[in-house]
KOLGUVO-51602 format. One line per field, with one value per atom (N, C-alpha, C): z, x, y; residue number from 0; atom name. Coordinates in pm, 1 decimal. Atoms other than C-alpha are relative to their C-alpha. Layout:
<rs>
c3	c(Z	...)
c1	c(X	...)
c2	c(Y	...)
resi	c(NUM	...)
name	c(CA	...)
</rs>
This chain:
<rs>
c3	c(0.0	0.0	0.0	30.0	-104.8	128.1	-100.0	150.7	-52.0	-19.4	261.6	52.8	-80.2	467.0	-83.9	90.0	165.4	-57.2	44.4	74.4	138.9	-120.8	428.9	-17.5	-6.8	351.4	-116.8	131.0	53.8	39.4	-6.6	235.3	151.3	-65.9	528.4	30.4	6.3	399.0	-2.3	-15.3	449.0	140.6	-114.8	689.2	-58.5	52.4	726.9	125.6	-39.4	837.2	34.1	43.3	927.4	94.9	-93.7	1129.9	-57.2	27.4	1107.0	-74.2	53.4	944.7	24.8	-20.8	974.2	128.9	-116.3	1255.1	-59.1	24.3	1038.5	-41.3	93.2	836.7	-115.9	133.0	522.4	35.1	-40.3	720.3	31.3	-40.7	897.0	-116.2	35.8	633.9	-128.3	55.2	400.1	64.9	-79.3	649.3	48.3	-19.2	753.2	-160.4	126.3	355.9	-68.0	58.6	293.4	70.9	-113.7	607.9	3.1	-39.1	562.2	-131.6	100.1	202.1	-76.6	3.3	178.3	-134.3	103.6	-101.7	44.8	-53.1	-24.9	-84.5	81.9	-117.8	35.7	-29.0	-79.1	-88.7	39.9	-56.3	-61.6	63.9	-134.7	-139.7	142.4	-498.0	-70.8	24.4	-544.4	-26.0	4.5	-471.7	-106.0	145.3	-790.1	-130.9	60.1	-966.4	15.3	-59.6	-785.7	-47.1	58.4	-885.1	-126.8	96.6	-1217.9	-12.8	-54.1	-1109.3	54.6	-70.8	-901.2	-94.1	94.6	-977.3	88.1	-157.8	-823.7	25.6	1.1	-815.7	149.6	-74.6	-624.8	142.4	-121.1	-425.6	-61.4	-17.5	-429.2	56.5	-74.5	-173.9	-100.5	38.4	-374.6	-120.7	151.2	-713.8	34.2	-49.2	-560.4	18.8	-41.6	-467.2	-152.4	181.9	-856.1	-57.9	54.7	-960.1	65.1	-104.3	-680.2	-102.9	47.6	-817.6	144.2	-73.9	-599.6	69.2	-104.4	-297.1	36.6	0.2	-359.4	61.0	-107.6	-109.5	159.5	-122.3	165.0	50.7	43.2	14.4	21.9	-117.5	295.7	11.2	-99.6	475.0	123.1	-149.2	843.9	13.5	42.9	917.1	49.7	-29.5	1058.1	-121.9	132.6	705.1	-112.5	51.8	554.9	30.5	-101.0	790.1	-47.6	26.7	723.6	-151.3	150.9	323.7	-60.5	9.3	339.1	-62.7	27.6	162.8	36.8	-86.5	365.2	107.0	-70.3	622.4	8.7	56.7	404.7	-28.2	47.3	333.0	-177.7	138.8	-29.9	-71.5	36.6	-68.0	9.8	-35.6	78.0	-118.5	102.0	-219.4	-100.0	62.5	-407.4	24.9	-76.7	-181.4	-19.3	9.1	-174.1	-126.3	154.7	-525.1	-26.5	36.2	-566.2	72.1	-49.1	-318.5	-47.5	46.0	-448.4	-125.9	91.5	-750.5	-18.6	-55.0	-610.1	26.2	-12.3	-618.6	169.2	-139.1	-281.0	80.9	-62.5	-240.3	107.5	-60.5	-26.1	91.3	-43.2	217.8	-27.9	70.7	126.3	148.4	-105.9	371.7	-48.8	31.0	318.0	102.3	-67.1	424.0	-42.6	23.7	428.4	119.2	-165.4	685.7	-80.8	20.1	497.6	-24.2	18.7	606.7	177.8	-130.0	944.4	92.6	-50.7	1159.2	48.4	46.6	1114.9	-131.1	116.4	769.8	-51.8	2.6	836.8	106.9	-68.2	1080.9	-93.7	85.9	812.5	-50.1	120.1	632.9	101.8	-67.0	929.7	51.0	-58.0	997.7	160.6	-173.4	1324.0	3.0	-27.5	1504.5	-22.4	-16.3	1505.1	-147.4	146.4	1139.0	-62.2	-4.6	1160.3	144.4	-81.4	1362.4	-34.1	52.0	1369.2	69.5	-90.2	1426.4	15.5	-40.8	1594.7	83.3	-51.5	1650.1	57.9	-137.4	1933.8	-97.8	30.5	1856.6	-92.5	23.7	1843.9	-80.4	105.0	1662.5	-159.3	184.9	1338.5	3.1	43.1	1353.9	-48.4	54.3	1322.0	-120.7	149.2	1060.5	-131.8	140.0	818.3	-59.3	39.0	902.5	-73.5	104.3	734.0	-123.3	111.3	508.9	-132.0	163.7	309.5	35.9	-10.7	419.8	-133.9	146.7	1.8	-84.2	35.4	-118.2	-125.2	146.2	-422.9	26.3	-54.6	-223.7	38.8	-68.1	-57.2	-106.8	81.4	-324.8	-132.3	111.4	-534.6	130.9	-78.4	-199.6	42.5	-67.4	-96.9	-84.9	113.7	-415.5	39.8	-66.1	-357.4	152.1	-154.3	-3.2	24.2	-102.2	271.4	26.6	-108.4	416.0	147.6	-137.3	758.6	50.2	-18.7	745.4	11.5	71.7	528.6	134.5	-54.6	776.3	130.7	-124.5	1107.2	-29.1	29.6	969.4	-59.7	-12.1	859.1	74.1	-116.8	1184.7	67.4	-41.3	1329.8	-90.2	62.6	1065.9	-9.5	-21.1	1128.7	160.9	-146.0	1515.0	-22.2	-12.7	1409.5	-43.1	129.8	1183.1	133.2	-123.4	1510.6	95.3	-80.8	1741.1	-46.1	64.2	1473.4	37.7	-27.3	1489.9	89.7	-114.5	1843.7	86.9	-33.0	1892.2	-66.7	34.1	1664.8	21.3	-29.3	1703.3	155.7	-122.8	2070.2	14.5	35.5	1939.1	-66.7	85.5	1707.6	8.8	-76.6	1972.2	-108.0	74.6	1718.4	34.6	-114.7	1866.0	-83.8	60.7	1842.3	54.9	-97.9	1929.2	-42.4	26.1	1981.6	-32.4	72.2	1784.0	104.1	-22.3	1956.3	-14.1	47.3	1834.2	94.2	-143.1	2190.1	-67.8	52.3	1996.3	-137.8	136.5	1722.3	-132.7	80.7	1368.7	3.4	27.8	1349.0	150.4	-111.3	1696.1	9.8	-7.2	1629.1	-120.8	43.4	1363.4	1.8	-120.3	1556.5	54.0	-70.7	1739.7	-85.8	107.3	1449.6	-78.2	46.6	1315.9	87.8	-94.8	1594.8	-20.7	8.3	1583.0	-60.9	107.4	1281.1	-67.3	30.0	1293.3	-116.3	74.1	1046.9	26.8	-54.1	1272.4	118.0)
c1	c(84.3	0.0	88.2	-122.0	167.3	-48.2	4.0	225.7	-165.9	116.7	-116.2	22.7	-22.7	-9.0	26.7	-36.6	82.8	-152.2	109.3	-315.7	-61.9	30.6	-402.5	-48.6	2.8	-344.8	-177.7	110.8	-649.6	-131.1	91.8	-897.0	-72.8	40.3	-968.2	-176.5	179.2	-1341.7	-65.3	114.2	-1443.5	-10.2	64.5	-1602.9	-42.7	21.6	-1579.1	-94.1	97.5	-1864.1	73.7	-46.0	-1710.2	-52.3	22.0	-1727.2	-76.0	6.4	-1867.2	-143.2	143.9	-2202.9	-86.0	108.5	-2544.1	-15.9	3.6	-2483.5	-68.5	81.1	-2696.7	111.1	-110.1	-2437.5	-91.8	24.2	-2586.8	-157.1	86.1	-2933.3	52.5	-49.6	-2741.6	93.9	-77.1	-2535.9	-72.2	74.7	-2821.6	-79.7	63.6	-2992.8	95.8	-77.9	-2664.8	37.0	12.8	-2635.2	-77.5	108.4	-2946.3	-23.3	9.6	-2960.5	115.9	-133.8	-2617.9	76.8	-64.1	-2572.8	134.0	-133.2	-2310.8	44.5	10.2	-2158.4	3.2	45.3	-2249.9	151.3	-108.8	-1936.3	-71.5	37.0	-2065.2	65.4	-135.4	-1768.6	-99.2	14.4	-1979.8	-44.4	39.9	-2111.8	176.6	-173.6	-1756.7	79.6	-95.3	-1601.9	-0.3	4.9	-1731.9	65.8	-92.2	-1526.5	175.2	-118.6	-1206.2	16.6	2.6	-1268.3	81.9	5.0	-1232.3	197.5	-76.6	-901.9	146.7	-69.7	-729.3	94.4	-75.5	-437.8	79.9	-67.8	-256.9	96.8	-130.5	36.9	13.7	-2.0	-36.6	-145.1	117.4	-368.3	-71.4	17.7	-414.5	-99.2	169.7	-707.0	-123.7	123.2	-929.1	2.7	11.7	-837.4	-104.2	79.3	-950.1	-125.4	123.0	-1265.0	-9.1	21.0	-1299.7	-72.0	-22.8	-1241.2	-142.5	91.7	-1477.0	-146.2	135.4	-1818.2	-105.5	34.4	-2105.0	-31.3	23.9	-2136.5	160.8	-86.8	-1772.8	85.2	-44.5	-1600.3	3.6	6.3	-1745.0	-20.9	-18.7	-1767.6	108.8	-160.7	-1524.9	84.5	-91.5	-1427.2	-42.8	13.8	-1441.2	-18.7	12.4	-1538.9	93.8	-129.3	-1208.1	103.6	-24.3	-1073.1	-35.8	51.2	-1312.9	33.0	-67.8	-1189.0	124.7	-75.8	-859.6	50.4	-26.8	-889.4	-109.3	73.3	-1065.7	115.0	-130.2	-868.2	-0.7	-24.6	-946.2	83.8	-54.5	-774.3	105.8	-122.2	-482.2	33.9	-49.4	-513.4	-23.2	37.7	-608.3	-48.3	115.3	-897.3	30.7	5.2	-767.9	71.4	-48.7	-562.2	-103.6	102.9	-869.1	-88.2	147.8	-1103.2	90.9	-93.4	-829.8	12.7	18.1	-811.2	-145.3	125.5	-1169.3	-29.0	3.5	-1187.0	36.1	-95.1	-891.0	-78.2	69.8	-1102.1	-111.5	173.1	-1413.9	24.5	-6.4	-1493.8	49.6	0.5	-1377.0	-42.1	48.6	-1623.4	-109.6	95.4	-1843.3	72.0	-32.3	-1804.3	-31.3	79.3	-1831.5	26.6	24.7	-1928.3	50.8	10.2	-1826.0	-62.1	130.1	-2052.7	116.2	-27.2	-1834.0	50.6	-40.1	-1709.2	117.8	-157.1	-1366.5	98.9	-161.3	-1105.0	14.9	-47.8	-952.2	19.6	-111.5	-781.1	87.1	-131.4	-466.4	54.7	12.5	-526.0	-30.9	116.1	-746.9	68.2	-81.8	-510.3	71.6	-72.5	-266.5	-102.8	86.9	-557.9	-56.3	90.9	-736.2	115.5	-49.4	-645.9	-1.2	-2.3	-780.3	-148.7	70.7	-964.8	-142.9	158.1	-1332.8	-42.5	32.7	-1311.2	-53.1	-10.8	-1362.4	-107.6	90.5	-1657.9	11.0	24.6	-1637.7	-126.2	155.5	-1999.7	46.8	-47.4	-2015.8	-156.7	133.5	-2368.3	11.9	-5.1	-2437.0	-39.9	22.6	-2461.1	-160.9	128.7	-2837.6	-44.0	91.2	-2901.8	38.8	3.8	-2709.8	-45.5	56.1	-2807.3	-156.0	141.5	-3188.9	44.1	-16.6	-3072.8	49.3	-65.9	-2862.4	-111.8	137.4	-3197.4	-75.9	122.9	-3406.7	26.4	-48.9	-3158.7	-2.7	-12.1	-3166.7	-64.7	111.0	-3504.2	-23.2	39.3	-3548.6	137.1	-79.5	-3424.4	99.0	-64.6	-3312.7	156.9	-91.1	-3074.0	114.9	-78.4	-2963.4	125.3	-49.9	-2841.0	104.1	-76.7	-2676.8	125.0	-109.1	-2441.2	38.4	-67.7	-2375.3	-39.7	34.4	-2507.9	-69.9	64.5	-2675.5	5.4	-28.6	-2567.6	-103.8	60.5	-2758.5	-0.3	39.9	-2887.4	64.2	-30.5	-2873.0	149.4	-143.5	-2525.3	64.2	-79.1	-2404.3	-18.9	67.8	-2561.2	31.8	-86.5	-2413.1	162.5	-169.8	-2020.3	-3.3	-42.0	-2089.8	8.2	-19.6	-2196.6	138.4	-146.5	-1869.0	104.4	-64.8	-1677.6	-26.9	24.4	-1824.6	31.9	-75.8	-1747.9	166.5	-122.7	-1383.2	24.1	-42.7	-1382.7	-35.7	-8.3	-1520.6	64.7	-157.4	-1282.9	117.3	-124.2	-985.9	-10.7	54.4	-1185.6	59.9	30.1	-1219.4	162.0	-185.4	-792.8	53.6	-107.4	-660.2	-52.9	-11.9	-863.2	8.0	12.5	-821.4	213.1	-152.6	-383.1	-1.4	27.3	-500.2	-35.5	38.1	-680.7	-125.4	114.4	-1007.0	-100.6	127.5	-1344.9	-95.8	124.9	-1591.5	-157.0	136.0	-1968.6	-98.7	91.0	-2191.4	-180.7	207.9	-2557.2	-66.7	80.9	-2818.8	-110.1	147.6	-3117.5	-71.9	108.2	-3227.9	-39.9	-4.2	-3155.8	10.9	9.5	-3332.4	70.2	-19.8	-3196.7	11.3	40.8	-3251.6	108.1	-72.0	-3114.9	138.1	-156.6	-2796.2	81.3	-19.5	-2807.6	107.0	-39.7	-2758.1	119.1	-136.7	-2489.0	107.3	-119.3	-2288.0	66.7	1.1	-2321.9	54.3	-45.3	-2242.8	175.9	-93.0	-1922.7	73.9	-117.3	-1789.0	7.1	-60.6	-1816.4	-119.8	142.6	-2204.1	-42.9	105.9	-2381.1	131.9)
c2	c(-118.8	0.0	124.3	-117.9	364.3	109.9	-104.2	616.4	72.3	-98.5	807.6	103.2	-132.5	1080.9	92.8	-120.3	1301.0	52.8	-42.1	1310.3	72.2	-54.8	1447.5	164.4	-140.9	1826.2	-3.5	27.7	1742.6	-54.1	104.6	1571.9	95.6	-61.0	1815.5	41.8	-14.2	1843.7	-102.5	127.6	1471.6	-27.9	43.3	1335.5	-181.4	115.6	944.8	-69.6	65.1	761.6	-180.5	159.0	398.2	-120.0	110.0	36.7	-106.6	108.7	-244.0	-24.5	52.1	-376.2	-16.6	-5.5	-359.8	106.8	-94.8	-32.7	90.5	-118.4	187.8	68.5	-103.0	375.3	58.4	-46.5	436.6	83.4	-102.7	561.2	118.5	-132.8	825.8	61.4	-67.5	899.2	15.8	-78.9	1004.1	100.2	-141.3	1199.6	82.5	-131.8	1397.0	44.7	-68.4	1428.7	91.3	-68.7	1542.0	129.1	-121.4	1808.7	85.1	-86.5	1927.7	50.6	6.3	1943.9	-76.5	80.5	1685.2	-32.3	105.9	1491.8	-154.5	144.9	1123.4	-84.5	111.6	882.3	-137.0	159.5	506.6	-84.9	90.2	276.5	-144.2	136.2	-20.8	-1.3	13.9	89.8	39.5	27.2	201.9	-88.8	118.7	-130.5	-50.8	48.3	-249.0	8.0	-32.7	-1.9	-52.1	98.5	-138.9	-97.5	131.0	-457.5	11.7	30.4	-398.9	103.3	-95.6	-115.3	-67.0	63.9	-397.3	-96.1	90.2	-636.4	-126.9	153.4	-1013.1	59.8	-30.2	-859.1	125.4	-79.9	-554.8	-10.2	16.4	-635.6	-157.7	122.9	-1014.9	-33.7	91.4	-1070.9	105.7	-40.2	-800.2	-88.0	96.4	-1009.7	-81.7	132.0	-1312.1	11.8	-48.6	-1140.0	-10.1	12.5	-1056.3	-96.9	137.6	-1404.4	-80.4	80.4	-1528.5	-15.6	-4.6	-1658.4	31.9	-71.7	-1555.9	-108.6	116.5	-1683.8	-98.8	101.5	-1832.5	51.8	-8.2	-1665.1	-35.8	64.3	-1801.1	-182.1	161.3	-2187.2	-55.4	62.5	-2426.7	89.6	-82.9	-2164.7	6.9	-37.2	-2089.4	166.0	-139.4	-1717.7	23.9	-56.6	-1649.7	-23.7	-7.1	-1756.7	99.7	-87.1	-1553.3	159.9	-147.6	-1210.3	-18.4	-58.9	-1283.7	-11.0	-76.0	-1273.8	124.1	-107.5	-973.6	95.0	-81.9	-702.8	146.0	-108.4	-422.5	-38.9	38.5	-618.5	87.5	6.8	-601.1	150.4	-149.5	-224.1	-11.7	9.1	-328.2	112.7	-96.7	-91.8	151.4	-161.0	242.0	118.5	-78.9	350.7	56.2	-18.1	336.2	115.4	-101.4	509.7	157.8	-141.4	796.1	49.0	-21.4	832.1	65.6	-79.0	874.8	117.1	-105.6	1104.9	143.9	-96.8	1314.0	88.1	-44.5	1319.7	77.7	-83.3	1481.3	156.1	-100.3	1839.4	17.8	-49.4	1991.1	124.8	-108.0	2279.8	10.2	43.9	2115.2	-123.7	132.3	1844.9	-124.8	132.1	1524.2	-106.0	137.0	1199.2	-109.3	139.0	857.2	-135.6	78.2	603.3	-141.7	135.1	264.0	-95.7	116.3	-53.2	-21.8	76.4	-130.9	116.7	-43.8	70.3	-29.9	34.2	32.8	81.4	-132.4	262.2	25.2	-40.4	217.1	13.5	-41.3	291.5	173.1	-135.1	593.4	62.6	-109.2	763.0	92.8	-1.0	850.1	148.3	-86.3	1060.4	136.0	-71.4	1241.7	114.0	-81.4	1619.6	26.0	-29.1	1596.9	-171.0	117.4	1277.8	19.6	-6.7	1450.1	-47.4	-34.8	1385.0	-136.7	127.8	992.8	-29.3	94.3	783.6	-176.4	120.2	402.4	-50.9	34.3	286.0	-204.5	197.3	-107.6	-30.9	47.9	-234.8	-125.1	93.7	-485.7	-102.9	125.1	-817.1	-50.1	43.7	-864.3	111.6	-127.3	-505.3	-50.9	53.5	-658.8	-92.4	137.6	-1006.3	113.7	-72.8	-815.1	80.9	-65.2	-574.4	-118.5	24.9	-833.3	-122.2	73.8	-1096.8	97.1	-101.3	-856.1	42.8	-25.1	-722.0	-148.3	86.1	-1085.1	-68.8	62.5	-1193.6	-21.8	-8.8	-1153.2	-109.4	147.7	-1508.4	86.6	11.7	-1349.6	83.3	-98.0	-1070.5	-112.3	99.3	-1378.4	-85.6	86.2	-1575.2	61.7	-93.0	-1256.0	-0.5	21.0	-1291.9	-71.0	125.0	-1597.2	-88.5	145.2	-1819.5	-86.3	140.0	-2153.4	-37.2	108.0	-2229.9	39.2	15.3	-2226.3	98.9	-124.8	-1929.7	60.8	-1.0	-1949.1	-36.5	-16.5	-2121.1	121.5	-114.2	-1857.0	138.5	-137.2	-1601.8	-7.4	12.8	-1757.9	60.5	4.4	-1755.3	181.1	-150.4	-1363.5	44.1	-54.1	-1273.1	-15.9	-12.7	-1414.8	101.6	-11.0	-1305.7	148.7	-163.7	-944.0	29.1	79.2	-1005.6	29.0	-23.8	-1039.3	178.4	-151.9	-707.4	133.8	-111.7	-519.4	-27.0	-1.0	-637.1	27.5	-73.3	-519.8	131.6	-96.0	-251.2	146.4	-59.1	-158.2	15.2	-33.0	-253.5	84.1	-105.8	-33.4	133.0	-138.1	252.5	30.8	-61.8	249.2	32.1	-0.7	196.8	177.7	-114.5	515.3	103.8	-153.4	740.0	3.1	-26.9	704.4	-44.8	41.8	689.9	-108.0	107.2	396.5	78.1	-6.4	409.9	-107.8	124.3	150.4	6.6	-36.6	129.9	-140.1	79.8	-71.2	-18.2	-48.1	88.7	74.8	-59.6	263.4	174.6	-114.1	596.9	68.7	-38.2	711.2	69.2	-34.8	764.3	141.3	-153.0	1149.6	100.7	15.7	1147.8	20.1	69.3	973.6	97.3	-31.7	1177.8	179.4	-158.6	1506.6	3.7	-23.8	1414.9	-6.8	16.4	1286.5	155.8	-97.0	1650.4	99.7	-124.3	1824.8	-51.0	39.6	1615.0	45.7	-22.7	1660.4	122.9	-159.0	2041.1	19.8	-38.5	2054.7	65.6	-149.7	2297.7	68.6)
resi	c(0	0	0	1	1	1	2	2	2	3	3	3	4	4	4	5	5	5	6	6	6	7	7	7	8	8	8	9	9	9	10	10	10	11	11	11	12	12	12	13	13	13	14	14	14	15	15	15	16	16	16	17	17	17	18	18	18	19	19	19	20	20	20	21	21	21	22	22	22	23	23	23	24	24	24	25	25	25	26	26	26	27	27	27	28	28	28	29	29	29	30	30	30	31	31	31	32	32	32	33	33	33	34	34	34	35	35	35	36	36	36	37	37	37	38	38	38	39	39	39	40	40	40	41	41	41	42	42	42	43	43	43	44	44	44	45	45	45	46	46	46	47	47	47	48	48	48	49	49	49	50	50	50	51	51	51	52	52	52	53	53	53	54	54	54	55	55	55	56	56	56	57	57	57	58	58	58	59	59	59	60	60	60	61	61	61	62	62	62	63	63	63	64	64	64	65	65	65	66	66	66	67	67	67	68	68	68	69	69	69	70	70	70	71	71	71	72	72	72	73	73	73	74	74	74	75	75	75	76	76	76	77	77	77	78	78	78	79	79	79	80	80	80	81	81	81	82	82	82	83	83	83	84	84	84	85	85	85	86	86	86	87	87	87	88	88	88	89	89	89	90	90	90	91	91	91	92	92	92	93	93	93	94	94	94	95	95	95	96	96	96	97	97	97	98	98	98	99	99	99	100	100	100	101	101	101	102	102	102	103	103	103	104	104	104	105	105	105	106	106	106	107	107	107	108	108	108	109	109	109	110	110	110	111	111	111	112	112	112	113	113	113	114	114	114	115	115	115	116	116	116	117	117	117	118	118	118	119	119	119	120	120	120	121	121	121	122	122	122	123	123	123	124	124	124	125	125	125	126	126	126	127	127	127	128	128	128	129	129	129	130	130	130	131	131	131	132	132	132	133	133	133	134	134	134	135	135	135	136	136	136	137	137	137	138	138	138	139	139	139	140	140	140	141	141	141	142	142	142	143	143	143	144	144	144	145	145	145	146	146	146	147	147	147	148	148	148	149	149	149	150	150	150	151	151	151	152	152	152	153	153	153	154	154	154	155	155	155	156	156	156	157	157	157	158	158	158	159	159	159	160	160	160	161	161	161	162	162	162	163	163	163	164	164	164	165	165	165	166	166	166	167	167	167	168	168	168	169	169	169	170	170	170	171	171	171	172	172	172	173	173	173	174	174	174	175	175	175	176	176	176	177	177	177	178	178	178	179	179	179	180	180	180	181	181	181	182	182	182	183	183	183	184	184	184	185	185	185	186	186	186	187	187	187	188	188	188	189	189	189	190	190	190	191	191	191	192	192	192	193	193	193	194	194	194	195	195	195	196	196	196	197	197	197	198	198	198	199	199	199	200	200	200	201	201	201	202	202	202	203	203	203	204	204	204	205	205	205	206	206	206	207	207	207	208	208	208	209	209	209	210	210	210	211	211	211	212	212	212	213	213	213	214	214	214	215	215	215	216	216	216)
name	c(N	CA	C	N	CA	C	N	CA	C	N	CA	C	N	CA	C	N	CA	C	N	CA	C	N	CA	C	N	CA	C	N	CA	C	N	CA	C	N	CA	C	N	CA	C	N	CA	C	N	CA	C	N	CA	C	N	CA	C	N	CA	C	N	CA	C	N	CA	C	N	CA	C	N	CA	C	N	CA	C	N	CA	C	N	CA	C	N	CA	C	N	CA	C	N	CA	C	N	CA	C	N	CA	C	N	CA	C	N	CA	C	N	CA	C	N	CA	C	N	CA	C	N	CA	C	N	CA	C	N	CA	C	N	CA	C	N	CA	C	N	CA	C	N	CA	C	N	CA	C	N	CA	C	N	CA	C	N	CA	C	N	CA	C	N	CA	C	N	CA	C	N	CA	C	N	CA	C	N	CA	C	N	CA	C	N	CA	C	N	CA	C	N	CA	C	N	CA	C	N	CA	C	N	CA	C	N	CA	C	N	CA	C	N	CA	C	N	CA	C	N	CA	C	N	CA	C	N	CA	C	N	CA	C	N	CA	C	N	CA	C	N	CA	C	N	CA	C	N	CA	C	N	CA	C	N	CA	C	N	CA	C	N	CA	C	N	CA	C	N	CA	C	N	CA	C	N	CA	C	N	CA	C	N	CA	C	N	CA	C	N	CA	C	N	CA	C	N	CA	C	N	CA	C	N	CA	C	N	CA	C	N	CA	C	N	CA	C	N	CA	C	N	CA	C	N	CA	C	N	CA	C	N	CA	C	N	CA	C	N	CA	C	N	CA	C	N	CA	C	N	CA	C	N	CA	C	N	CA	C	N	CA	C	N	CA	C	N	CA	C	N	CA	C	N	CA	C	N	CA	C	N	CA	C	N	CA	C	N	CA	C	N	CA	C	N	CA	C	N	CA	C	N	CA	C	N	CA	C	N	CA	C	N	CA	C	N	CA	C	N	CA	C	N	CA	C	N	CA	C	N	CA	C	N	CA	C	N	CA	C	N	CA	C	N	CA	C	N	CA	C	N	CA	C	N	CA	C	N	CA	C	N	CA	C	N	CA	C	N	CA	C	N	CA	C	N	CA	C	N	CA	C	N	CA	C	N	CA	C	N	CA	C	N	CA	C	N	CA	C	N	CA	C	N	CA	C	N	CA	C	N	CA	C	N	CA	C	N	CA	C	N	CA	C	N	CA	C	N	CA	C	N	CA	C	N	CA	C	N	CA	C	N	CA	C	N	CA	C	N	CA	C	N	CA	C	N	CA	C	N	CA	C	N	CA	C	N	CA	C	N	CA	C	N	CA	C	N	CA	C	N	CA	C	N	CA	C	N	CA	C	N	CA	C	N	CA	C	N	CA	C	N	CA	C	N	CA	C	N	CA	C	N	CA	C	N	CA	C	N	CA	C	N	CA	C	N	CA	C	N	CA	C	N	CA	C	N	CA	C	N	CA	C	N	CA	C	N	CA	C	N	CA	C	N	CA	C	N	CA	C	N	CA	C	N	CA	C	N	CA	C	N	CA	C	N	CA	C	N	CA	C	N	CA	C	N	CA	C	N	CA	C	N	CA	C	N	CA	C	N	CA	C	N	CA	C	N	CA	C	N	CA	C	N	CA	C	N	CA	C	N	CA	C	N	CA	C	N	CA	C	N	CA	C	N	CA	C	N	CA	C	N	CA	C	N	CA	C	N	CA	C	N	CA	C	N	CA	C)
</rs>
């Protein structure tokens, strides 16, 4: 991965939305878009572009992702297998995300709404710590969000292929489990704040504070 700290002075107007999965990211980070005039980045329609961006040579676990048929990343694996060929792990992804960024008007602030970068990735970039949130929803608030999210067989099967459902849907939870305990060690190595979603405090709410945070009102 190429030095980041030289994009730092450039990036002063984002605001990164991050952590782990199913914590409600992409709710709050259309309603602080929409209330604050933002520009919305969303790393996961992005990734797609990457894909096609990436190479074995230089980022190996996103290839493999590439290559992967659907659902075929997580076919005989263990979810601790699965976590550690992740290529955000690896720092794969962040050159990318920085790039696009770089590329974006900078007269406005822009948000990014994503779960794969780290933070010891995302130190490197931040002028100051308020500028970075890692959200980490409790146990039982994602299991409910990612059940619902692929209650729709067909959602199901554009991500994990033929298997089994419910398998497939135990070994993410772990395997999201590991990604917030990386999480929760480096940014506490990093001085970067977590916060935990459980649902007690409404959207609009959560929304508020995030804004006050990162310097919006």
């Amino acid at each position: 991965m190429p030095p980041l700290s030289p994009a730092r002075p450039f990036l002063t107007h984002v605001r990164w939305l991050l952590g782990g999965t199913g914590a409600g990211k992409s709710t709050l980070a259309r309603l602080l878009a929409d209330r604050h005039d933002l520009t919305l980045y969303e790393g996961d329609r992005a990734e797609h572009d990457w894909l096609t961006r990436c190479t074995p040579q230089d980022h190996p676990h996103l290839s493999a992702l590439r290559e992967a048929r659907s659902g075929g990343m997580w076919q005989g694996r263990t979810a601790r297998q699965v976590f550690e060929a992740m290529p955000s792990l690896h720092g794969e992804t962040t050159e990318f995300l920085v790039a696009d960024l770089l590329a974006l008007p900078s007269d406005r602030p822009v948000l990014v709404d994503w779960f794969g970068i780290l933070p010891t990735h995302m130190g490197p970039l931040l002028h100051h710590p308020e500028q970075a949130v890692f959200l980490l929803p409790t146990p039982q608030f994602r299991q409910a969000a990612l059940t619902t999210r692929y209650a729709d067989p067909a959602r199901a099967r554009a991500t994990w292929g033929s298997h089994a459902p419910e398998s497939v849907l135990t070994r993410r939870l772990e395997r999201d489990a590991l990604w917030d305990e990386e999480i929760r060690r480096q940014a506490a190595d990093q001085g970067l704040d977590t916060l935990t979603v459980d649902g007690s405090t409404p959207a609009a709410a959560l929304a508020d504070r995030l804004a006050t945070r990162f310097g919006l009102v």
